[in-house]
C-alpha positions as CSV (number, residue, x, y, z in Angstrom):
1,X,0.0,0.0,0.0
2,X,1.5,3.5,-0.7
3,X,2.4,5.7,2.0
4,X,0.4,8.9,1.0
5,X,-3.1,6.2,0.9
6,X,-2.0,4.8,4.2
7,X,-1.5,8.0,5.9
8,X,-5.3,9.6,4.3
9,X,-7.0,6.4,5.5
10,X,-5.7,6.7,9.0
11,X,-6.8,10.9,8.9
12,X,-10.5,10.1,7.8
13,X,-11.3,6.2,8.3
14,X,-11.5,6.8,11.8
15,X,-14.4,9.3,11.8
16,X,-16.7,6.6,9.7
17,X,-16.5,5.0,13.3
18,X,-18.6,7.7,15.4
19,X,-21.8,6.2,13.2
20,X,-22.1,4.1,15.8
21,X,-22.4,6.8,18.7
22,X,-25.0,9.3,19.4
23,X,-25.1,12.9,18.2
24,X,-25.2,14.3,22.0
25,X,-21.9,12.0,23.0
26,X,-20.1,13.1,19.7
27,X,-20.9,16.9,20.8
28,X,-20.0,16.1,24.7
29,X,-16.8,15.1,23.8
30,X,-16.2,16.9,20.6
31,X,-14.1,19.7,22.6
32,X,-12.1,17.6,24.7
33,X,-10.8,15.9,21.3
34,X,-10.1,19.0,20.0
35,X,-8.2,20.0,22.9
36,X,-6.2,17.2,22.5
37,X,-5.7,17.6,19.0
38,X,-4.2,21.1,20.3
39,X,-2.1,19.2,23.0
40,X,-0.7,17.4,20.4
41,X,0.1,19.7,17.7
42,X,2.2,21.5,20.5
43,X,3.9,17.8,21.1
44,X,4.6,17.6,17.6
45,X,6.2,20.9,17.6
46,X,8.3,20.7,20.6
47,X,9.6,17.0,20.2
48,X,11.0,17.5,16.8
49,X,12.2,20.9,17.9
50,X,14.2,19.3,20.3
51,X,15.2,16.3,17.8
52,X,13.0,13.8,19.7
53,X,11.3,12.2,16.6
54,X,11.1,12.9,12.9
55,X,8.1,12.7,10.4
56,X,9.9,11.7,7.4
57,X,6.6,11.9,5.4
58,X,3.2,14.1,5.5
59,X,-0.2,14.1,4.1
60,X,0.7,16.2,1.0
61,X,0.4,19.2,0.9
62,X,0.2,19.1,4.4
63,X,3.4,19.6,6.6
64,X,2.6,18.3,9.8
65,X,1.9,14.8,11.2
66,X,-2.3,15.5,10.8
67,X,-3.2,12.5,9.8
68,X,-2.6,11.1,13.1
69,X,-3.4,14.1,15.7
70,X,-6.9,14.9,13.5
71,X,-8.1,11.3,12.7
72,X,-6.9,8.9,14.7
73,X,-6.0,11.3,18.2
74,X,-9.4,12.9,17.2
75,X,-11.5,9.8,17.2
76,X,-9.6,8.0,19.9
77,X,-10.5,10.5,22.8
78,X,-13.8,10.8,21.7
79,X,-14.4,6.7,22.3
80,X,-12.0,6.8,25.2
81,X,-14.1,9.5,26.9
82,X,-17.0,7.7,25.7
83,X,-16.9,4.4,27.5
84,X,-14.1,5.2,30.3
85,X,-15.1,9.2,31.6
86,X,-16.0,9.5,35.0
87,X,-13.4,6.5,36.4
88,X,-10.2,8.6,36.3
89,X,-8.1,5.7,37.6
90,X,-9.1,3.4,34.6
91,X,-9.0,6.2,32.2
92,X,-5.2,6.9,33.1
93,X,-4.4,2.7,33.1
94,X,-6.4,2.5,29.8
95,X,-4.8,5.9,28.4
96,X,-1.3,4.0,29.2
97,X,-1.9,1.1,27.6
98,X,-3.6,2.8,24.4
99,X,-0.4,5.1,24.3
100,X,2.0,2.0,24.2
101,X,0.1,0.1,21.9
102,X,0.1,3.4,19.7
103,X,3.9,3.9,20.1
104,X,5.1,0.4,19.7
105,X,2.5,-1.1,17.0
106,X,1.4,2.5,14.9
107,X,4.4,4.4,15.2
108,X,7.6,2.3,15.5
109,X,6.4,-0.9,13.5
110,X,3.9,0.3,11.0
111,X,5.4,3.9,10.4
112,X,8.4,3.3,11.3
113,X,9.3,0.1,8.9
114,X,8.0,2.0,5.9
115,X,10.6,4.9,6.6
116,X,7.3,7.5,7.7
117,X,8.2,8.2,11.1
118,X,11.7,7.7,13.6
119,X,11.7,8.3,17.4
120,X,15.7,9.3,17.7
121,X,15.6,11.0,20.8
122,X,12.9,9.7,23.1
123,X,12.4,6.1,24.1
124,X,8.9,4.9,23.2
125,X,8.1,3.9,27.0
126,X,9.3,7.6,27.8
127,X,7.4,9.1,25.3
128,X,4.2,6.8,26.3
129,X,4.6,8.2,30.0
130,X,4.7,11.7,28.5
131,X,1.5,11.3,26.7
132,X,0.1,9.5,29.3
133,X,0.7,12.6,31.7
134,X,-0.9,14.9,28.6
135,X,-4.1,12.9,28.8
136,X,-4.4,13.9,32.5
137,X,-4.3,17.1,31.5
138,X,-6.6,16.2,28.7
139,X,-8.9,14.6,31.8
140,X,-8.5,17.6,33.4
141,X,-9.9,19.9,30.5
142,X,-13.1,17.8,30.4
143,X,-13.9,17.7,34.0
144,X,-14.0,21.8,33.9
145,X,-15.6,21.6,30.5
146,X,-18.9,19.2,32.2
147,X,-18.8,22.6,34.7
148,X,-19.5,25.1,32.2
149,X,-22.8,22.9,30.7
150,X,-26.1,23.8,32.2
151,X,-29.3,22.2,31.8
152,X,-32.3,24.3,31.1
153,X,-36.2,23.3,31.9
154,X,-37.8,23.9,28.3
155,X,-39.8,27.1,29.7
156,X,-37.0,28.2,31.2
157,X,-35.1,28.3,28.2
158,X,-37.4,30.0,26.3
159,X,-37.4,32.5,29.0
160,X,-33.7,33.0,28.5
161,X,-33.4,32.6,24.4
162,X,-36.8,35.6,24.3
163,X,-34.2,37.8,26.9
164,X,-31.9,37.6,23.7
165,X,-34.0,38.4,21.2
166,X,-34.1,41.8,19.9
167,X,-37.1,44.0,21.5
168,X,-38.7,44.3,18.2
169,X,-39.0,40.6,17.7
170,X,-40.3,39.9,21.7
171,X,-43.6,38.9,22.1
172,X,-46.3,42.0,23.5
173,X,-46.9,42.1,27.1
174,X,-50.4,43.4,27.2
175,X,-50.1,44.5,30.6
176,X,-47.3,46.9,29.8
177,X,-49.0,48.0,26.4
178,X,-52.1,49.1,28.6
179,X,-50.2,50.7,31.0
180,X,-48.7,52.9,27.6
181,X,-51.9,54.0,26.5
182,X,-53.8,55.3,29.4
């Protein structure tokens, strides 16, 4: 299989798999996968800034390793939050063992034997500890993200979305409209 197909399948495949979950748990965890797809772009960055790995090959014309932090990374925290969120215990233990498997199977013996991606300066149990301790941080982000979510009765919210609307476009209040003419 060529490289460039390999690397598109593993940047959009991925996404055929949230068919299978609900719209509400897709948009629950929909920022916390974004967060980490920000988490690791600045891993990206910094380890091959400081000659820690090297991405011999990209999804042309892109330049960075996206096919991996917007599919796969992407699609990953959104299952892992999916089944595991709440238990932060398991979630770290799972978290380790999904970032080994990715290290050791995706990176070092698929990518790795067909000359896409080296880790030079950064063992893979080293840098599977360090992503492990980002997806704390990445637990971290969702707990205060389930803060900011508020559940509205449905007259409640009407209330509030008719507060937004423009005056022209809110309902009369026939009280105040007699209280205008007399």
């Amino acid at each position: 299989m060529n490289n460039q197909i390999l690397m598109w399948s593993m940047l959009f495949l991925p996404w055929l798999t949230l068919f299978f979950m609900s719209k509400e748990e897709i948009k629950r965890f929909m920022p916390v996968a974004l967060f980490s797809a920000l988490t690791s772009v600045l891993a990206v960055e910094m380890g091959e800034s400081l000659g820690w790995y090297i991405y011999e090959q990209t999804t042309y014309p892109l330049r960075t390793s996206s096919y991996l932090i917007f599919g796969l990374n992407c699609v990953t925290t959104i299952w892992l939050f999916h089944f595991i969120y709440g238990n932060f215990g398991k979630y770290i233990f799972i978290d380790l063992l999904l970032n080994l498997g990715f290290i050791y199977l995706i990176h070092i013996y698929l990518l790795g034997s067909r000359g896409i991606f080296y880790e030079v300066g950064l063992t893979p149990f080293i840098n599977a500890l360090i992503t492990t301790a980002v997806g704390a941080l990445i637990y971290a982000y969702q707990m205060w993200q389930e803060g900011i979510f508020v559940q509205y009765e449905s007259t409640e919210r009407r209330k509030n979305l008719q507060i937004l609307q423009p005056e022209s476009a809110k309902p009369l209040d026939y009280e105040k409209q007699k209280d205008h003419e007399h």
